[in-house]
C-alpha positions as CSV (number, residue, x, y, z in Angstrom):
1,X,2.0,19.4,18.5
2,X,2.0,15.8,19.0
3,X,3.5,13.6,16.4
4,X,1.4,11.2,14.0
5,X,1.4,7.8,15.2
6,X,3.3,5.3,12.7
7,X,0.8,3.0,11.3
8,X,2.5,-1.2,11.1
9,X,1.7,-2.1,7.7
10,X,2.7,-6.1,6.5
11,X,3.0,-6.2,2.6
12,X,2.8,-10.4,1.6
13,X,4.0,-10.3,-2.3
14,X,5.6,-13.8,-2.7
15,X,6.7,-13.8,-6.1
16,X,7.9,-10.8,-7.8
17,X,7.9,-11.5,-11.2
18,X,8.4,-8.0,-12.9
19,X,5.1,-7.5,-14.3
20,X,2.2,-4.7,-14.0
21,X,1.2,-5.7,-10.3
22,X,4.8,-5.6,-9.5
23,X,5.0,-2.2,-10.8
24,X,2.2,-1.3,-8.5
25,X,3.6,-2.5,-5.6
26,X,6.6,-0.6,-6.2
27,X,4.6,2.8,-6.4
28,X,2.4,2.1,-3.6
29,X,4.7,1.3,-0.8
30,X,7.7,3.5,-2.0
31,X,4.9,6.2,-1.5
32,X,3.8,4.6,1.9
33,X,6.6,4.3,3.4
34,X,7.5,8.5,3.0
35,X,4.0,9.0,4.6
36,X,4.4,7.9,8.3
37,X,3.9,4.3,7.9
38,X,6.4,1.5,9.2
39,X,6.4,-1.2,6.6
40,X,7.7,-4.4,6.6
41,X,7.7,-6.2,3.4
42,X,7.5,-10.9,3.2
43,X,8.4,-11.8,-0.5
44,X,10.0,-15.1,-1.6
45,X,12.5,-12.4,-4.1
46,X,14.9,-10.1,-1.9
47,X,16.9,-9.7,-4.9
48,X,14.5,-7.2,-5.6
49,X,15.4,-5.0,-2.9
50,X,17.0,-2.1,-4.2
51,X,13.5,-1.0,-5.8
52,X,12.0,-0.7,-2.8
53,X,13.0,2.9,-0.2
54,X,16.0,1.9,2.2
55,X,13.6,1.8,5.0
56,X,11.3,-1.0,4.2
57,X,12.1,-4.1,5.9
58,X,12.5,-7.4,3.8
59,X,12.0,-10.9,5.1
60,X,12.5,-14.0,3.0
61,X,13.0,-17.5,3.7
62,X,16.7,-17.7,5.2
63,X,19.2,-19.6,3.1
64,X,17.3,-20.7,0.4
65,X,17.9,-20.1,-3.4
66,X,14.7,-19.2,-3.9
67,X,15.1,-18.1,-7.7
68,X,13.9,-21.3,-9.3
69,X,11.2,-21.9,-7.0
70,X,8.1,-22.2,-8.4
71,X,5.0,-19.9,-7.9
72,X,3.6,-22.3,-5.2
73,X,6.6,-23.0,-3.2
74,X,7.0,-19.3,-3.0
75,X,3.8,-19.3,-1.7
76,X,4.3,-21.8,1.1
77,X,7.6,-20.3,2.3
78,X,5.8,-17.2,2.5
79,X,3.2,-18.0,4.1
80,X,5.2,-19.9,7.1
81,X,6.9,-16.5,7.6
82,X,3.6,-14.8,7.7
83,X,2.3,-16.5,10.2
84,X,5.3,-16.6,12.3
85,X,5.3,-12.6,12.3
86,X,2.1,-11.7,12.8
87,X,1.5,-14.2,16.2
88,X,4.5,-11.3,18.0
89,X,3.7,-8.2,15.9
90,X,0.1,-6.4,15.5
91,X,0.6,-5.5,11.9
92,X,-2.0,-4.7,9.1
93,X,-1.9,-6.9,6.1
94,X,-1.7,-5.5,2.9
95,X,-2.1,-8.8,0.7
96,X,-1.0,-8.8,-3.2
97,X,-1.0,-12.5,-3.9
98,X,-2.1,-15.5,-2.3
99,X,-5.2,-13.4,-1.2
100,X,-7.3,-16.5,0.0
101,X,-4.5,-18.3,1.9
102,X,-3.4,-14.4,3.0
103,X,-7.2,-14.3,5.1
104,X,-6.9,-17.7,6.4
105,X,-3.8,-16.7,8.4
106,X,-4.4,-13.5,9.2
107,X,-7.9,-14.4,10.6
108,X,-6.9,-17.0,12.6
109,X,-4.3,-14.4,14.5
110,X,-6.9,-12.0,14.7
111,X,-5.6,-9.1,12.2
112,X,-6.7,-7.0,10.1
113,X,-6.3,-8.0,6.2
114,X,-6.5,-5.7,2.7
115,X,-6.2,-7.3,0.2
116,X,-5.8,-6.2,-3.4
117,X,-7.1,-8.4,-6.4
118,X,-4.8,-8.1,-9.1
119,X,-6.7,-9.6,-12.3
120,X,-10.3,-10.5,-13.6
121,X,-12.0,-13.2,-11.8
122,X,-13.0,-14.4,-15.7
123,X,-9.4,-16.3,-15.3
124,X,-9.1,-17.7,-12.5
125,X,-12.9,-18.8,-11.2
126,X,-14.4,-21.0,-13.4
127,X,-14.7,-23.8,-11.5
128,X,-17.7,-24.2,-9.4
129,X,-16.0,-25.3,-6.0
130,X,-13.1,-22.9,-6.2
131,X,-16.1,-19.9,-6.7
132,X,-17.4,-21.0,-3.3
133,X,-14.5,-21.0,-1.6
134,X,-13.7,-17.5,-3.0
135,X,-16.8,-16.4,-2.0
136,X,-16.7,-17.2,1.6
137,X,-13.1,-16.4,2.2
138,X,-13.6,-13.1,0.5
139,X,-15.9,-11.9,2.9
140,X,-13.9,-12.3,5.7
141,X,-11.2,-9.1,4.4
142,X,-11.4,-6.4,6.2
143,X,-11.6,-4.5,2.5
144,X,-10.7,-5.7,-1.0
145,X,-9.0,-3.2,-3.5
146,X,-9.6,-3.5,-7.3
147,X,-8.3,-1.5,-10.2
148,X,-11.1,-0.9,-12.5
149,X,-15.3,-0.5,-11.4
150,X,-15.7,-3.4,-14.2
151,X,-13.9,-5.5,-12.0
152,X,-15.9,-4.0,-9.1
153,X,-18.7,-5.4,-10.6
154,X,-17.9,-8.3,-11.6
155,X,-16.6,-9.2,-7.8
156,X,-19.8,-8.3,-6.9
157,X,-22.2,-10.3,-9.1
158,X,-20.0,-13.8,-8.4
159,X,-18.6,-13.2,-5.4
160,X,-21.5,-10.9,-3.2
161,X,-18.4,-8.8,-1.9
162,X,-18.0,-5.0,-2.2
163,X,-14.7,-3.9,-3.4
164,X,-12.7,-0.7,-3.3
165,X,-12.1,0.8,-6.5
166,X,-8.6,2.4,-6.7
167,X,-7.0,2.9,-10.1
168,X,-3.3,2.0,-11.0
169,X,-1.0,5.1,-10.0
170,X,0.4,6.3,-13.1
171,X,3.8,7.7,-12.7
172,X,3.5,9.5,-16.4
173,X,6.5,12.1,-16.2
174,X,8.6,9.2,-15.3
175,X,7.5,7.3,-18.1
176,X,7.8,9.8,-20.5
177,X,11.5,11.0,-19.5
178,X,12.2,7.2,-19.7
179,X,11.0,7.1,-23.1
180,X,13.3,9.3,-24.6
181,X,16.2,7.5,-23.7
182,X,17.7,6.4,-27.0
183,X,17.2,2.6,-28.3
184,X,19.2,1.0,-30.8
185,X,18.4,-2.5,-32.4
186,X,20.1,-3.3,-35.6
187,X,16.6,-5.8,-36.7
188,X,14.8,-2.8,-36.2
189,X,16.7,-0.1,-38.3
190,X,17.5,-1.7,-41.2
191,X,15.3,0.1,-42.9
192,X,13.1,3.1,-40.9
193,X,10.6,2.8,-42.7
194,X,8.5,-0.1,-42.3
195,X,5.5,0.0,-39.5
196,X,6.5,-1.1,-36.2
197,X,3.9,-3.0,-34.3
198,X,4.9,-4.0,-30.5
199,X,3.3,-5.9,-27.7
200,X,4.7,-5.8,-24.0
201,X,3.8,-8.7,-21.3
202,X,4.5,-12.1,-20.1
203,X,4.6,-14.9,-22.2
204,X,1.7,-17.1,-20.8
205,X,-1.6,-18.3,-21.8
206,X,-3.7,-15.0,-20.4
207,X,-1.2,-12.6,-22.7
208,X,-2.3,-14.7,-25.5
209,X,0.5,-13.4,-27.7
210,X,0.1,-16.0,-30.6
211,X,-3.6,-14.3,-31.3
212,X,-1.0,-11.7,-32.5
213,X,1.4,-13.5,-33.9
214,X,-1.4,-15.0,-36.3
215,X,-2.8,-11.7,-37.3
216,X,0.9,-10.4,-38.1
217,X,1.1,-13.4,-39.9
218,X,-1.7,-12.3,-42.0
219,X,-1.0,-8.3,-42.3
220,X,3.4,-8.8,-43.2
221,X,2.3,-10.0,-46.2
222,X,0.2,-6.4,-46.7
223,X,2.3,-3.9,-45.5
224,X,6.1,-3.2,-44.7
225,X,6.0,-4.0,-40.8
226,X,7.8,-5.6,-38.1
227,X,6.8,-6.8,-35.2
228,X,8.5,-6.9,-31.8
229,X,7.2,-9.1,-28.6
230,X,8.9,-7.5,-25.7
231,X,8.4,-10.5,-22.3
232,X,9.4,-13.8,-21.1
233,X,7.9,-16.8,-20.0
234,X,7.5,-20.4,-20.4
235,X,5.5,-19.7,-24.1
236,X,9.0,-18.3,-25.5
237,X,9.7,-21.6,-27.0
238,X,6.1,-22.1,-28.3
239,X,6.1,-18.5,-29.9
240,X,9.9,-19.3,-31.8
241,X,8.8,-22.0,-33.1
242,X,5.3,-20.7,-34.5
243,X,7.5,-18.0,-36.0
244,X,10.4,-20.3,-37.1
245,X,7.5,-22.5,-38.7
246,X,5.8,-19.5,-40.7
247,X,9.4,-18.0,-42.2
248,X,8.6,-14.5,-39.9
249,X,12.4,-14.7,-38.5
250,X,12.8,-11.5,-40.5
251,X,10.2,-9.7,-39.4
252,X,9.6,-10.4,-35.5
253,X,12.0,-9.7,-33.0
254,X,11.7,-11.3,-29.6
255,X,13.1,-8.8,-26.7
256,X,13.4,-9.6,-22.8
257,X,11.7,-7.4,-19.9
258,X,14.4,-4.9,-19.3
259,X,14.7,-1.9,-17.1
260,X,13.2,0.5,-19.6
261,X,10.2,-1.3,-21.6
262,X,9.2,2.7,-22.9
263,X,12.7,3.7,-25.1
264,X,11.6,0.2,-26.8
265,X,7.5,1.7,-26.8
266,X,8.7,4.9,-27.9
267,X,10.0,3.6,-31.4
268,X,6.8,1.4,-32.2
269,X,4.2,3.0,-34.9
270,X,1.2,0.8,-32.4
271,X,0.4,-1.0,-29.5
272,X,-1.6,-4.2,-29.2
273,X,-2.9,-6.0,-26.4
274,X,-3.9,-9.3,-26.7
275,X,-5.0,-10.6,-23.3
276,X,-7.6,-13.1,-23.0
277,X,-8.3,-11.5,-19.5
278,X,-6.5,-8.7,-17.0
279,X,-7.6,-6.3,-14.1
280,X,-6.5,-3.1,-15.3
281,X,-3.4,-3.6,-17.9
282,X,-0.6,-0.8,-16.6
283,X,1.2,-1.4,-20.1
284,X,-1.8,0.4,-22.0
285,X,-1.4,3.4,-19.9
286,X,2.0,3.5,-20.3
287,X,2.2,3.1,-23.8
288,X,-1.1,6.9,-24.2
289,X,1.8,8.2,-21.8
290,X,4.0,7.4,-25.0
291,X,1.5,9.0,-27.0
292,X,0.7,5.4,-29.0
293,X,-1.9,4.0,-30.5
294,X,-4.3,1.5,-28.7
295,X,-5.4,-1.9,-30.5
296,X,-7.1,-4.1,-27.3
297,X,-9.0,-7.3,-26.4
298,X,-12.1,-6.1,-25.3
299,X,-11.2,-8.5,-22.5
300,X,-12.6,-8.4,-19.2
301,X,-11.5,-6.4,-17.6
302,X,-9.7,-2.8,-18.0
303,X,-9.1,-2.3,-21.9
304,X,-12.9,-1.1,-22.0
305,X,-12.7,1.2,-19.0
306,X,-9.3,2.6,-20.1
307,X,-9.9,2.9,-23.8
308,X,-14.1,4.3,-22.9
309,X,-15.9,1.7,-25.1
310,X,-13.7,2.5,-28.5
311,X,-13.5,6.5,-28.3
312,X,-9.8,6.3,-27.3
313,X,-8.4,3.2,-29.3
314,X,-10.1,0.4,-30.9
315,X,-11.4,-2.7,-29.4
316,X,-11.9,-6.6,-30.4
317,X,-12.9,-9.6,-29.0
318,X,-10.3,-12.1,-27.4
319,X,-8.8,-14.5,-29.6
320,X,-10.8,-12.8,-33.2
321,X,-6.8,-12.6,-34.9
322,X,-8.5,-12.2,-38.4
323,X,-10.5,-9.2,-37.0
324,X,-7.4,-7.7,-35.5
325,X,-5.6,-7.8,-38.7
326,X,-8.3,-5.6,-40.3
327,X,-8.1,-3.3,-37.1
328,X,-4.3,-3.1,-37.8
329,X,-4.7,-2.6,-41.1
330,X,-7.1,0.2,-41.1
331,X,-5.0,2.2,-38.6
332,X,-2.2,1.6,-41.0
333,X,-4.0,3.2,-43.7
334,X,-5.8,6.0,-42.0
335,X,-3.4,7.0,-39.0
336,X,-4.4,10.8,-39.7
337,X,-8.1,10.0,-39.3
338,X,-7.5,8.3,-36.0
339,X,-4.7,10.6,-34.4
340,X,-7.5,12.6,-32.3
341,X,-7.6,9.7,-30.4
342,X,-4.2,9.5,-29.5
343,X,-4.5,13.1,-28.1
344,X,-8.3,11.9,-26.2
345,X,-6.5,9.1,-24.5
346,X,-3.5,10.8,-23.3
347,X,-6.2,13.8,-22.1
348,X,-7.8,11.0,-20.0
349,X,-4.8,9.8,-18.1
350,X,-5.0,12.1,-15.2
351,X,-8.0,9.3,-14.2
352,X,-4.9,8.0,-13.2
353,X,-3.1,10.3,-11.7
354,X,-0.2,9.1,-9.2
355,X,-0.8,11.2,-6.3
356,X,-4.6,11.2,-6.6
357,X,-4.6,7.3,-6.2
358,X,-1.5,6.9,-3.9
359,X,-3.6,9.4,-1.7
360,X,-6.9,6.6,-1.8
361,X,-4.5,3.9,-0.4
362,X,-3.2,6.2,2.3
363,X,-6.4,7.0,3.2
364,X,-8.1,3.4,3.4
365,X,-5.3,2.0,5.3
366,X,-5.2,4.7,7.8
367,X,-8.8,4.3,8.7
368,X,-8.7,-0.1,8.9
């Protein structure tokens, strides 16, 4: 029986910043590389090396402290190495940042490029120029993934493109096992039992964490509650001193990303995302895995698709913090009423299955 040829696969992540899409990344090459393909992996971030399988090859930019680079030097770097491996090698691009710059190069060598869109075009194409540019460039993939048909369509309507709709691979037994590891935080058990509110994501403009932070502001003064922002980013200071400035030093606790985000999940009461925008958020999947309770932004886009228009969670619009207040409050007094939809939501997760989508990704990059 004659062997399966190995199919060359190029992965261009520059920065890996430890968030949902880096998640993804992890899942979908990890699984890659066990399924006859030969990957070879250009990221401004080797450190992150030892969560990626033995065999995946790494290339950075040689002796450079690339830690405190920003986001666009990363990209540069990056891109320089790109286009210095793919005029000797033949490889398949599988782009997860730097898309447009990603199909410049890899057109003008004459490869093949896939590139996956990690977030809403609502964020980042507003301006009339830029959505030109996108929509030209676009065209020229060889295919474009997206995680949610919302997304899809919205691709669609500004950029003419069709797009490949593969969900986030959800690795839920993993998560769940995680979550039961025990969690200790002396803020948090002082008393057990006050509500426990938590939010998990970066702290920038698109997470919109001080939406939140004004609602708690509001619902503290209600009901025995804490609340615990779980992230990091360059808002940190802005969010301290918001809380500093509204006497809440007693009732939120700031925690950095650590390797286990779902022991800290598994203790909350409630989940809240407050994104102004995102493409399909992994953290609300993770925290039905955990068997919580969804408050969302009915932001585009993801929230809607996951939560089905309100029947799994509850839903309101970006930036409303005196409406999401009420929302939290009404859970708070009716969790019994509402727990069927904890059970309907963690029913729907096998949309998500791991294997089912891992299996889409195989499939699409072993017929480009």
């Amino acid at each position: 029986m004659l062997k399966k040829k190995q199919r060359n696969i190029l992965v261009f992540i520059p920065s890996i910043e430890g968030g949902g899409v880096e998640k993804n990344l992890f899942l979908i090459i990890n699984f890659l590389i066990k399924n006859n393909f030969n990957i070879v992996l250009i990221t401004a971030n080797p450190e992150s090396k030892n969560k990626f399988h033995k065999k995946i090859k790494i290339i950075s930019p040689k002796n450079k402290n690339t830690r405190n680079f920003s986001r666009y030097k990363k990209y540069i770097y990056c891109l320089f190495l790109l286009f210095k491996f793919l005029s000797n090698n033949n490889f398949t691009v599988l782009s997860f940042q730097a898309n447009l710059y990603a199909i410049i190069v890899a057109k003008v060598l004459c490869r093949k490029i896939i590139v996956r869109s990690n977030s809403s075009p609502s964020g980042w194409s507003q301006n009339p120029v830029k959505k030109n540019i996108y929509k030209m460039l676009f065209k020229l993939a060889d295919s474009i993934i997206v995680n949610s048909k919302d997304f899809s369509k919205q691709m669609y309507e500004m950029f003419n493109v069709k797009c490949k709709v593969i969900y986030n691979p959800l690795n839920k037994e993993e998560i769940i096992k995680k979550g039961k590891e025990r969690f200790f935080n002396k803020f948090l058990y002082k008393n057990k039992n006050f509500f426990k509110i938590i939010s998990v994501g970066r702290f920038v403009d698109q997470k919109d964490h001080l939406t939140l932070l004004k609602a708690f502001q509001i619902i503290y003064k209600k009901i025995d509650s804490k609340l615990i922002l779980m992230g990091q980013g360059i808002n940190k200071e802005k969010y301290l001193q918001f809380i500093k400035n509204n006497n809440l030093q007693n009732n939120v606790l700031i925690l950095k990303f650590n390797n286990n985000p779902y022991k800290v999940i598994s203790n909350a009461n409630i989940f809240i995302l407050s994104s102004q925008y995102e493409g399909l958020p992994n953290v609300l999947l993770e925290a039905i895995a955990l068997k919580k309770f969804i408050i969302s932004t009915n932001c585009p886009t993801g929230p809607r698709e996951i939560l089905m228009n309100g029947k799994l969670g509850l839903l309101y619009k970006v930036g409303d913090y005196r409406n999401l207040s009420k929302l939290i409050l009404k859970y708070y007094y009716n969790q019994k009423k509402f727990n069927y939809k904890i059970q309907e939501a963690y029913k729907s997760l096998n949309r998500f299955d791991f294997n089912k989508n891992c299996q889409k990704y195989l499939k699409l990059l072993n017929n480009s």
